[in-house]
ZAGUFI-563615 format. One line per 4 residues: their letters; for each residue x, y, z of C-alpha. Coordinates in steps of 0.5 Angstrom, whole numbers, padded with zeros to 4 digits. Each point is the difference from the previous one (the first is absolute). Layout:
# residues N
A = X:Y:Z ~ ...
# end
This chain:
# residues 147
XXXX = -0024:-0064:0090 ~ 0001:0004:-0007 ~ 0000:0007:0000 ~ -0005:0003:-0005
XXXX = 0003:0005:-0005 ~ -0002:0008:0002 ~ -0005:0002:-0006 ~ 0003:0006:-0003
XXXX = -0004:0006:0002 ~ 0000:0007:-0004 ~ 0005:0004:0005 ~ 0004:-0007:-0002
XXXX = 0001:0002:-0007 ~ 0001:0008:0001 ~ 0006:-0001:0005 ~ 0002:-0004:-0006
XXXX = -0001:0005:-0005 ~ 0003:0006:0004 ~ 0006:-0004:0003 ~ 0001:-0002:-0008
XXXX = -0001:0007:-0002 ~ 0004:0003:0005 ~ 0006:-0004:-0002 ~ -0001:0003:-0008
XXXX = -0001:0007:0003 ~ 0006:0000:0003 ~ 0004:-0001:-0007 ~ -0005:0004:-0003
XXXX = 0002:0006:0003 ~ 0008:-0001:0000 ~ -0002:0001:-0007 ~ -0005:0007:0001
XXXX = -0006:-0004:-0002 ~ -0007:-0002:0004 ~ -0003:-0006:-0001 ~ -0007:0003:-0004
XXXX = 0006:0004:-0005 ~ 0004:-0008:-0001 ~ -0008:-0003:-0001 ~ -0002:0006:-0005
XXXX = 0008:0000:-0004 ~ -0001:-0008:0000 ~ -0007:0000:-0003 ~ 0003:0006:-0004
XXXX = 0006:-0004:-0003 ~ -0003:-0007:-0001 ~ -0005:0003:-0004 ~ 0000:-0004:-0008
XXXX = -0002:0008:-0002 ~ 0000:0006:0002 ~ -0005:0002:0005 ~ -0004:0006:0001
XXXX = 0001:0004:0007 ~ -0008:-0002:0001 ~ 0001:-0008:-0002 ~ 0006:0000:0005
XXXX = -0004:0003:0006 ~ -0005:-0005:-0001 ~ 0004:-0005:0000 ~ 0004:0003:0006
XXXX = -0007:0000:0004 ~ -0002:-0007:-0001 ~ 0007:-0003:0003 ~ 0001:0006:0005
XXXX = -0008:0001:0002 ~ 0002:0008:0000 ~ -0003:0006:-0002 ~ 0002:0002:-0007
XXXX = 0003:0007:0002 ~ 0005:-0004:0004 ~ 0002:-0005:-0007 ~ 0000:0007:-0003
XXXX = 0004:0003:0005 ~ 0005:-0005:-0001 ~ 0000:0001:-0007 ~ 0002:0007:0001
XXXX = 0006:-0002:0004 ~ 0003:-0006:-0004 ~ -0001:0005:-0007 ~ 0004:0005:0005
XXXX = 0006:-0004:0002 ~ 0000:-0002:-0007 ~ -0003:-0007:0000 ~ -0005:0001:-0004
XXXX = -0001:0003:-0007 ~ -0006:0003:-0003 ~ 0000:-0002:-0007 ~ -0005:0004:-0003
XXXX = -0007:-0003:0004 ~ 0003:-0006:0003 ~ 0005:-0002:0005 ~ 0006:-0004:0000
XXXX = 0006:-0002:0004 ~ 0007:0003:-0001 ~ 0006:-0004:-0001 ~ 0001:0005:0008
XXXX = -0006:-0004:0003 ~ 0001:-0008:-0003 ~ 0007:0001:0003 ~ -0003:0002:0007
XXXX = -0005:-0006:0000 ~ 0005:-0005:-0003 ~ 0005:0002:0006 ~ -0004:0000:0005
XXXX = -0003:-0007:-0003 ~ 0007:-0003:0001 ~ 0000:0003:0007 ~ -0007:-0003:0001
XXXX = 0002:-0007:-0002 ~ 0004:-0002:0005 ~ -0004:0003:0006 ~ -0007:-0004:-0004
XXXX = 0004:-0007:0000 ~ 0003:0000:0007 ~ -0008:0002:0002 ~ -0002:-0005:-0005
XXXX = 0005:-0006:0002 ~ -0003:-0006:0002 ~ -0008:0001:0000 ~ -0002:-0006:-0004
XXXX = -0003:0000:-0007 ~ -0007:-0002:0002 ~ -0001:0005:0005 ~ 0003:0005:-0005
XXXX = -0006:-0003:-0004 ~ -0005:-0001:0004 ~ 0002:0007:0003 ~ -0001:0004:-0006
XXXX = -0007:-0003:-0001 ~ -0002:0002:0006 ~ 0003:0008:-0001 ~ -0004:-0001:-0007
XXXX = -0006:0000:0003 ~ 0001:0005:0006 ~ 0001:0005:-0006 ~ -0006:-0002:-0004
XXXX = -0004:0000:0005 ~ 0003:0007:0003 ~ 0001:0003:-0007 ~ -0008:-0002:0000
XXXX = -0001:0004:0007 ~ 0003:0005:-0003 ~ -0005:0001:-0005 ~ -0006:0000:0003
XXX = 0002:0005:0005 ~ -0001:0007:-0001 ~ 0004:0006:0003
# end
């Protein structure tokens, strides 16, 4: 007698997603920042140019899925703590907010390979189709939802 493997189930992969994020928000904190403030200074950083305060919240929203007074909240706090700079109508991180986000990366990453360890490539793969398709097709919900 064979057992069949359990579908995956949406509460399977929001257990996976908080218990995932709980483990970032932890390190997170030691360093005096939330998780919206890392993915904004991110996106701030990793920039090619550049970007203006409405570019990053637009940004910011798509990944976030979050109101846009909350990114600009956040932007308040990051240019307040010194880890964005205004550099006449655009943003850009400081040489104080890459040294954040390089320091908990490096915090991150060993955390990230132990939770990462031995899950087979194929799966991995296979894995990253299937959460491709569920973000598509929620961004499209997303889309034709009103509030």
């Amino acid at each position: 007698m064979t057992t069949a493997t359990p579908a995956v189930s949406p509460r399977d992969l929001a257990l996976a997603h908080y218990a995932a994020r709980a483990v970032l928000e932890k390190i997170l904190a030691r360093h005096g920042i939330t998780f919206p403030q890392q993915i904004t200074l991110r996106a701030a950083a990793t920039a090619e140019a550049p970007r203006t305060p409405d570019a990053l919240v637009a940004e910011v929203r798509g990944y976030l899925k979050t109101a846009p007074d909350a990114v600009r909240a956040d932007l308040d706090v990051l240019l307040a703590a010194g880890l964005l700079v205004a550099e006449g109508p655009h943003l850009r991180a400081t040489e104080a907010g890459r040294a954040l986000l390089a320091a908990t990366a490096a915090e991150v990453a060993p955390v990230t390979a132990r939770v990462w360890a031995g899950i087979p490539a194929e799966d991995l793969a296979a894995t990253a189709r299937v959460l491709a398709q569920v973000r598509d097709r929620a961004d499209a919900e997303l889309a034709v939802q009103t509030d």
